[in-house]
Structures are given as C-alpha cells and as structure tokens.
ROVODREN-883841 format. One record per residue: residue in three letters; y, x, z of N, C-alpha, C in turn. Coordinates in nm, 4 decimals. Layout:
# ROVODREN-883841
+--------+----------+----------+----------+----------+----------+----------+----------+----------+----------+
! tortor !      nc2 !      nc1 !      nc3 !     cac2 !     cac1 !     cac3 !      cc2 !      cc1 !      cc3 !
+--------+----------+----------+----------+----------+----------+----------+----------+----------+----------+
!    ala !        Y !        X !        Z !        Y !        X !        Z !        Y !        X !        Z !
...
+--------+----------+----------+----------+----------+----------+----------+----------+----------+----------+
# end
This chain:
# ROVODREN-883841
+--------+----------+----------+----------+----------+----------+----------+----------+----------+----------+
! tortor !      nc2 !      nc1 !      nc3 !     cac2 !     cac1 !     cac3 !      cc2 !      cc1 !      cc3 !
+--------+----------+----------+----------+----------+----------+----------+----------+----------+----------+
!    unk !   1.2064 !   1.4808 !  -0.6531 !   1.3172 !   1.3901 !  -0.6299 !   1.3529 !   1.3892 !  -0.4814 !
!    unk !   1.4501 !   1.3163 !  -0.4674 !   1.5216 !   1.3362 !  -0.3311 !   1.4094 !   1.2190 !  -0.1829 !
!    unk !   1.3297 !   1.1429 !  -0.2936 !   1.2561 !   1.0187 !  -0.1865 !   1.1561 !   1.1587 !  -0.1927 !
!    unk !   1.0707 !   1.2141 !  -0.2964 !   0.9538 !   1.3111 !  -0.2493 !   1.0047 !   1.3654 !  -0.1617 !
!    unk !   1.1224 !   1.4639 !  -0.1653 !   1.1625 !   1.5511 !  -0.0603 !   1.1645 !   1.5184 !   0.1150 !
!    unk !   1.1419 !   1.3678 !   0.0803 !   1.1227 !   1.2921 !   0.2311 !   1.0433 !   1.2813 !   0.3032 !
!    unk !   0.9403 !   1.2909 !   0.1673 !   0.7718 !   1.2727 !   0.2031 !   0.7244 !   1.0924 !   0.1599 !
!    unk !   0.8432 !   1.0600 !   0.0868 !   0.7987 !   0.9172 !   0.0209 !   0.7315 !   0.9382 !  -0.0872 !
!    unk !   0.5653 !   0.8590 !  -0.1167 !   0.5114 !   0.9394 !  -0.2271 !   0.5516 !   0.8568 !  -0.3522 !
!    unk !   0.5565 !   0.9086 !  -0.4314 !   0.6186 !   0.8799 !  -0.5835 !   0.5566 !   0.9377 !  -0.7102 !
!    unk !   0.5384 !   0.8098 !  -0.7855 !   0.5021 !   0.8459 !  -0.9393 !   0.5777 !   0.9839 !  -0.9464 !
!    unk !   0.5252 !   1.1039 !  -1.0855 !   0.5989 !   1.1374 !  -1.1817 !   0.7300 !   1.1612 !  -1.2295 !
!    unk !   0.7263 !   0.9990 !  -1.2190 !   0.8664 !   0.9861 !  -1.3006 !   0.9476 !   0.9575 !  -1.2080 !
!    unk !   0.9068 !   0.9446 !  -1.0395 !   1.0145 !   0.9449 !  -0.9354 !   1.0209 !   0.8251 !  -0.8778 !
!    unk !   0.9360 !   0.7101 !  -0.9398 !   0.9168 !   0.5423 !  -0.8928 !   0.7446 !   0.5670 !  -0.7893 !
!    unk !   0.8318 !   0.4393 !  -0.6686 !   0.7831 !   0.4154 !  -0.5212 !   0.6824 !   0.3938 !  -0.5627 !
!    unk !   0.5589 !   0.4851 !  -0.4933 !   0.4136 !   0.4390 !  -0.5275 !   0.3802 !   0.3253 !  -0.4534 !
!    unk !   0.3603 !   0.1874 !  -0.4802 !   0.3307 !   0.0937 !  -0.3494 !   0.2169 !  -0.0270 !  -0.3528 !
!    unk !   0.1417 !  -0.1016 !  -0.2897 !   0.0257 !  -0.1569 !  -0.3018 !   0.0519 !  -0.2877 !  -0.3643 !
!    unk !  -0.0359 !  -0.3547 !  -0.3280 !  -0.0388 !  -0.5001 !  -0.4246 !   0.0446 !  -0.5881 !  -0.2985 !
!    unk !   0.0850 !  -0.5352 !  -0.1735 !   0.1782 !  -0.6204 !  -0.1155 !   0.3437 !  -0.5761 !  -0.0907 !
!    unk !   0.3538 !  -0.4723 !  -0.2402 !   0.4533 !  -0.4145 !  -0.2394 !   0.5118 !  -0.3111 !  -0.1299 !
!    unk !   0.3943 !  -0.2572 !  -0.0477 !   0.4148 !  -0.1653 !   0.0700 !   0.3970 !  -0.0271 !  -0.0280 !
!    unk !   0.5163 !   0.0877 !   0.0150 !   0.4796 !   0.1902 !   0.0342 !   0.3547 !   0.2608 !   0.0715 !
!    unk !   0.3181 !   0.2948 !  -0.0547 !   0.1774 !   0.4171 !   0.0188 !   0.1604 !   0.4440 !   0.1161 !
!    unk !   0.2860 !   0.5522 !   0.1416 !   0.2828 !   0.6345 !   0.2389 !   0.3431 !   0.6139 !   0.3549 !
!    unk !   0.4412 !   0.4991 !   0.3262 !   0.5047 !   0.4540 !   0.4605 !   0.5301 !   0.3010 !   0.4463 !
!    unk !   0.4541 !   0.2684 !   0.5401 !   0.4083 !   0.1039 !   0.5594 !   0.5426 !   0.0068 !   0.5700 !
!    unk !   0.6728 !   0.0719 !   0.6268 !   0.7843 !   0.0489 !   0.6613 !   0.8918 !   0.0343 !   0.5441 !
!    unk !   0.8427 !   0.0798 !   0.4093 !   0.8841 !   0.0322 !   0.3374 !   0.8536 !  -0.0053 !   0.2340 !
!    unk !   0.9423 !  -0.0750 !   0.1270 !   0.8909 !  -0.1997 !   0.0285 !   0.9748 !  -0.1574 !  -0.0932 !
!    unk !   0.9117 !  -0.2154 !  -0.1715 !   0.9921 !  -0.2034 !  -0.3491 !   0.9594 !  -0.2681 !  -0.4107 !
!    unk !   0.9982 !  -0.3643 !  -0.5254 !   0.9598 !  -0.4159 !  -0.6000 !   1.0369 !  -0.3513 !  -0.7281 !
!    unk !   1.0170 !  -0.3976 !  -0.8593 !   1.0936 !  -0.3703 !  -1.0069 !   1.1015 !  -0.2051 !  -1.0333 !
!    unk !   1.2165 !  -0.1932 !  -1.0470 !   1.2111 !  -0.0518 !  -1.2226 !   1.1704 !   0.0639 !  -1.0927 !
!    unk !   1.1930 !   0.0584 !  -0.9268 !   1.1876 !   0.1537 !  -0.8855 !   1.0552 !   0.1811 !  -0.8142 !
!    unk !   0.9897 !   0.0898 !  -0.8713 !   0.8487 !   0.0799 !  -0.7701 !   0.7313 !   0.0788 !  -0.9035 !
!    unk !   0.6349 !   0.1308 !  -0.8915 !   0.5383 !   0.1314 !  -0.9871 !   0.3887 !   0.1110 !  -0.8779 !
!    unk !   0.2744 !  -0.0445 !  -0.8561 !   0.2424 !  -0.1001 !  -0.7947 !   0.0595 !  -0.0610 !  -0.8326 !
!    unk !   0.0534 !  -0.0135 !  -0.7597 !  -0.1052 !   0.0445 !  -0.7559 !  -0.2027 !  -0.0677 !  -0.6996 !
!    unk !  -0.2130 !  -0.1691 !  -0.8495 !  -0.3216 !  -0.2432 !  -0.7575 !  -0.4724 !  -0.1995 !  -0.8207 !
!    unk !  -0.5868 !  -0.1991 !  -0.7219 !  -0.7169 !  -0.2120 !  -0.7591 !  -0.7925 !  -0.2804 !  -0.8556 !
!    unk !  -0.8406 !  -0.1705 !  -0.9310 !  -0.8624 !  -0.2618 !  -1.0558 !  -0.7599 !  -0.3425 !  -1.1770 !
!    unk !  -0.6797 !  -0.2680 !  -1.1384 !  -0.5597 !  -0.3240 !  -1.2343 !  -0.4497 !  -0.2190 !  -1.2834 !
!    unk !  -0.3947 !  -0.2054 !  -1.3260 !  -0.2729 !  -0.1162 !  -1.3539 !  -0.0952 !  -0.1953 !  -1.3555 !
!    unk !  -0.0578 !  -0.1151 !  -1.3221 !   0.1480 !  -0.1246 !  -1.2596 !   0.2179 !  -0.2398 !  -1.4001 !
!    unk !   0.2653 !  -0.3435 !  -1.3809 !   0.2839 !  -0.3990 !  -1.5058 !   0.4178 !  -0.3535 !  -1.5566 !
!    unk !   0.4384 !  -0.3998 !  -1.6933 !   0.5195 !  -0.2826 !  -1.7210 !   0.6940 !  -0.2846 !  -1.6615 !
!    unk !   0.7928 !  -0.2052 !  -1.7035 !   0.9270 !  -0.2079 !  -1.6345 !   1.0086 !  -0.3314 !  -1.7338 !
!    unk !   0.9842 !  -0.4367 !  -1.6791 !   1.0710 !  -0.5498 !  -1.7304 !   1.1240 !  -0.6763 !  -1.6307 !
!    unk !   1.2282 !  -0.7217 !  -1.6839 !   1.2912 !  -0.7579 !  -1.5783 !   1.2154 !  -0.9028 !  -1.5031 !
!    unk !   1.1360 !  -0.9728 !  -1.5988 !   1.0321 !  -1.1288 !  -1.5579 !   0.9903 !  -1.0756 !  -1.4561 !
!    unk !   0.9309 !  -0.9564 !  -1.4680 !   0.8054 !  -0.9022 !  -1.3111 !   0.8652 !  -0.8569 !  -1.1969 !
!    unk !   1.0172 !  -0.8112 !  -1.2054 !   1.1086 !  -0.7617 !  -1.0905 !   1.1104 !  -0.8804 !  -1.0486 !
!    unk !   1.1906 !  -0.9998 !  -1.1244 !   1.2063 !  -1.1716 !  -1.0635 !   1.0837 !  -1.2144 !  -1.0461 !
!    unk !   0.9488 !  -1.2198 !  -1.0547 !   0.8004 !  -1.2568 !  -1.0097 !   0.7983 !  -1.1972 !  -0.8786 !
!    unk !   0.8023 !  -1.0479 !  -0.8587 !   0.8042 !  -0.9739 !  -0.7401 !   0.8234 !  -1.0088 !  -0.6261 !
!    unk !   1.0277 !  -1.0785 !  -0.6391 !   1.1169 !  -1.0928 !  -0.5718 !   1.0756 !  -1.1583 !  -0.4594 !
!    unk !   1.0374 !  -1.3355 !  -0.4992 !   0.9769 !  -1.3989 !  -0.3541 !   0.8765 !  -1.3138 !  -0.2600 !
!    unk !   0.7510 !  -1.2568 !  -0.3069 !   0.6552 !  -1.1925 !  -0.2531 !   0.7645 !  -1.0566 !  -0.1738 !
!    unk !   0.7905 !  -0.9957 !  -0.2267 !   0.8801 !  -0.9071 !  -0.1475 !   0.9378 !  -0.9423 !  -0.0243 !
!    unk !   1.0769 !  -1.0527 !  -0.0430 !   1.0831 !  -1.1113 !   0.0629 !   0.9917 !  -1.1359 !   0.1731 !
!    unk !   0.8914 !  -1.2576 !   0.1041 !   0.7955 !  -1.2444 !   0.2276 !   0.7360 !  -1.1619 !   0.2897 !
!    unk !   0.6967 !  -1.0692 !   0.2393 !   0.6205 !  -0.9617 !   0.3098 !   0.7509 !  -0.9014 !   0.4083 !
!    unk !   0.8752 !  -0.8771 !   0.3819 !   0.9515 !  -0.7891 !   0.4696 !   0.9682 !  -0.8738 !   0.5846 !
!    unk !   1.0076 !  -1.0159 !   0.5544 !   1.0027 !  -1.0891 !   0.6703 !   0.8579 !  -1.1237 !   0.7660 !
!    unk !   0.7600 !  -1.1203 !   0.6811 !   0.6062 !  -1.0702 !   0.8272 !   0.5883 !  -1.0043 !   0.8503 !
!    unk !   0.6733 !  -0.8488 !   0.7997 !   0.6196 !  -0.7294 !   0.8632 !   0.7679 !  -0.7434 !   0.9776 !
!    unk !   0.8794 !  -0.7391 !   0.9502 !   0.9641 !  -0.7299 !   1.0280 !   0.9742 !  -0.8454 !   1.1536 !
!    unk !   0.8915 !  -0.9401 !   1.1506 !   0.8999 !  -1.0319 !   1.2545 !   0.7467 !  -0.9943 !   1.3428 !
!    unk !   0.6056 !  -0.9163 !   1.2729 !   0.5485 !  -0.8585 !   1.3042 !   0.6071 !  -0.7608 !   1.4070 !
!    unk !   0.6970 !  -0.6334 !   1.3569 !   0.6887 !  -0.5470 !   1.4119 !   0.8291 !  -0.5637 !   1.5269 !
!    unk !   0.7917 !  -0.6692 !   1.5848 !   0.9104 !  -0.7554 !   1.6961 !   0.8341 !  -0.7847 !   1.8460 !
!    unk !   0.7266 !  -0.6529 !   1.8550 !   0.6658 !  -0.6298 !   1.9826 !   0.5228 !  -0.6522 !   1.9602 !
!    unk !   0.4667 !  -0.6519 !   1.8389 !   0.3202 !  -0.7365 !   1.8804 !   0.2502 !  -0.5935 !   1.8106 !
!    unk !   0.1280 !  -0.5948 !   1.7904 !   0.0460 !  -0.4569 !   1.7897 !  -0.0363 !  -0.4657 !   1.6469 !
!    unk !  -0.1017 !  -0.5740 !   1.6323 !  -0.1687 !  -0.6328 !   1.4959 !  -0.0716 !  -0.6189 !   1.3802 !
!    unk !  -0.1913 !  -0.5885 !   1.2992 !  -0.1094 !  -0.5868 !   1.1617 !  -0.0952 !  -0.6903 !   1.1157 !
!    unk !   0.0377 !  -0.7382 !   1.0104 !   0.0739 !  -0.8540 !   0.9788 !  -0.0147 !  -0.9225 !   0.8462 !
!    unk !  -0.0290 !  -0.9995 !   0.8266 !  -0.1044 !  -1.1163 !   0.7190 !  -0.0108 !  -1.0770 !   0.5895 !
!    unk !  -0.0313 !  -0.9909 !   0.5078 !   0.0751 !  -0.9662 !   0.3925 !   0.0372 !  -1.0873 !   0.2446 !
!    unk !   0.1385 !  -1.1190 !   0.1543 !   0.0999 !  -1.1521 !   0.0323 !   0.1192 !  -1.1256 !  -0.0364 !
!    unk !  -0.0593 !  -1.0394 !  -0.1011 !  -0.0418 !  -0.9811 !  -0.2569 !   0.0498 !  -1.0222 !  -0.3811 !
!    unk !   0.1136 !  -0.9418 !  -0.4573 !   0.2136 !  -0.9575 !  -0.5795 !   0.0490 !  -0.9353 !  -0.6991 !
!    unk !   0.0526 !  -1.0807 !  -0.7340 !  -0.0537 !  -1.0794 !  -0.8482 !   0.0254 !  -1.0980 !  -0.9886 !
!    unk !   0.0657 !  -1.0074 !  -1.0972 !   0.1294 !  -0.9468 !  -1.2073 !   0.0844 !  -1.0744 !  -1.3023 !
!    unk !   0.1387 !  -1.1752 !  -1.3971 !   0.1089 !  -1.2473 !  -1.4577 !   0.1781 !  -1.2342 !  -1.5719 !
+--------+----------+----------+----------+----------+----------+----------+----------+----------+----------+
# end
C-alpha cells in the first residue's frame, strides 16, 4: 500500500499497526484509531472493525495527540500517554 511504501508499518490488509496508546509502531508521530488502525495490545488482540470502538477510541486519541503535541513543544521526555482499554 501507499502508507507501507512510506515505511508506515501496516497489517496485511493495509490498517495502521499501532499500540495500546494508539501510537504508530513505527512512527511515534503518528496516531489512528477505528477501521484504519488495527491496535496491538499485549496480551490481548485488535477489537473488532465496528463503529462503538472507533467512538470508545475517539476521547483517548485526542488525548494522547494533545500530550504528545504539547510534549513535543521543546521539552525532551517522553509524554505520559493513555492506554485505549477495548471494552
């Protein structure tokens, strides 16, 4: 796909491989939540593509872009992220 061709790593089927704080694998700089992101948490598996878990996602997403992006506003430490726990 055109994100592999970037070097963004990706499921298979072409969805953002990303952690339990909705970060990109491979690049910390970016975020996904819902049908385009498939969420590699430990000990758990990606819940499935429906729309409740895109809207569950959503707040956690937000937050995390806003502590990494107010993070990465001169300071050196990595930011305090919050895990997306799948219910």
């Amino acid at each position: 796909t055109c994100l592999q061709q970037h070097g963004l790593s990706t499921t298979e089927h072409g969805w953002i491989r990303v952690n339990q704080y909705l970060q990109s694998l491979s690049h910390p700089c970016v975020f996904a939540a819902g049908d385009c992101s498939s969420i590699e948490i430990p000990g758990g598996r990606s819940p499935p593509k429906a729309g409740v878990f895109a809207v569950r996602a959503g707040p956690i997403l937000i937050e995390n872009l806003t502590r990494y992006l107010e993070h990465h506003d001169g300071h050196q430490s990595s930011p305090t992220l919050k895990p997306y726990v799948p219910q």
